[in-house]
N, C-alpha and C positions, 0 to 999 in steps of 0.2 A: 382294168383300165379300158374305157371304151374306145373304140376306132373304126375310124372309117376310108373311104378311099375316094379321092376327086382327080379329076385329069385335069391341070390346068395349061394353056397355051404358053410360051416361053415367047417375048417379044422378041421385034426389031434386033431391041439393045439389052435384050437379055436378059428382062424382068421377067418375075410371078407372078401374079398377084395372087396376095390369100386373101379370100372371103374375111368381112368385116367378122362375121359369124364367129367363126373358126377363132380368130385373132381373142377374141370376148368369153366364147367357150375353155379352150386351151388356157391361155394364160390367165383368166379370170379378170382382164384389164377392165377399167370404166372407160365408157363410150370419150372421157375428157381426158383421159391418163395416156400418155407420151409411155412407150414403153420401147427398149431398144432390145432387138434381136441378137444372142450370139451365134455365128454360123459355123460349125461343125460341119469336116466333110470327110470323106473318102476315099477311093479311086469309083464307088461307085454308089454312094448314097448321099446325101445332106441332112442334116439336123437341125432345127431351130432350136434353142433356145431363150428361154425370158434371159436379157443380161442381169448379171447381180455384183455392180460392183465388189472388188475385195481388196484386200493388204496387196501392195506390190514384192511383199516379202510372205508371207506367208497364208497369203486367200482368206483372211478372216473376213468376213461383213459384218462383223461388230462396231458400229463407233467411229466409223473413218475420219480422218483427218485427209487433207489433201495440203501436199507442199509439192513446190514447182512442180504439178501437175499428177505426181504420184498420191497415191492413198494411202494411206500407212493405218495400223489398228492400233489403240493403245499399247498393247504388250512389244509391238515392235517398236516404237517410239522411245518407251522407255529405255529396249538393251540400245537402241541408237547413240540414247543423250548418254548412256555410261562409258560410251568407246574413250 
């Protein structure tokens, strides 16, 4: 894995900002692709990651469905409709 190391300033109100670069390297995004961040933290580090929607019951990102606002995957759907 390659890596490297940047200082960036922390604003006013508390922003980052990551280079366009980094954002296009890293996650592999297109310059037109909306990609949302998960943020992982610590008591003393942060983490980004690319988000990947998943099942609200069991994390699958297979196939979602989405009802009143949850994702569900097929296999959880099904044991749902059998209760």
């Amino acid at each position: 894995m390659k890596s490297s190391k940047i200082v960036r300033p922390i604003d006013d109100n508390g922003r980052v900002v990551i280079p366009k670069h980094l954002i296009k390297d890293i996650f592999k995004a297109r310059p037109e692709e909306n990609i949302s961040l998960e943020v992982l933290y610590t008591e003393d580090s942060i983490i980004l990651k690319r988000f990947q929607p998943s099942c609200s019951f069991c994390d699958s990102c297979d196939d979602l469905k989405e009802f009143n606002g949850m994702k569900i995957c097929p296999d959880c759907l099904e044991k749902i409709k059998q209760l």
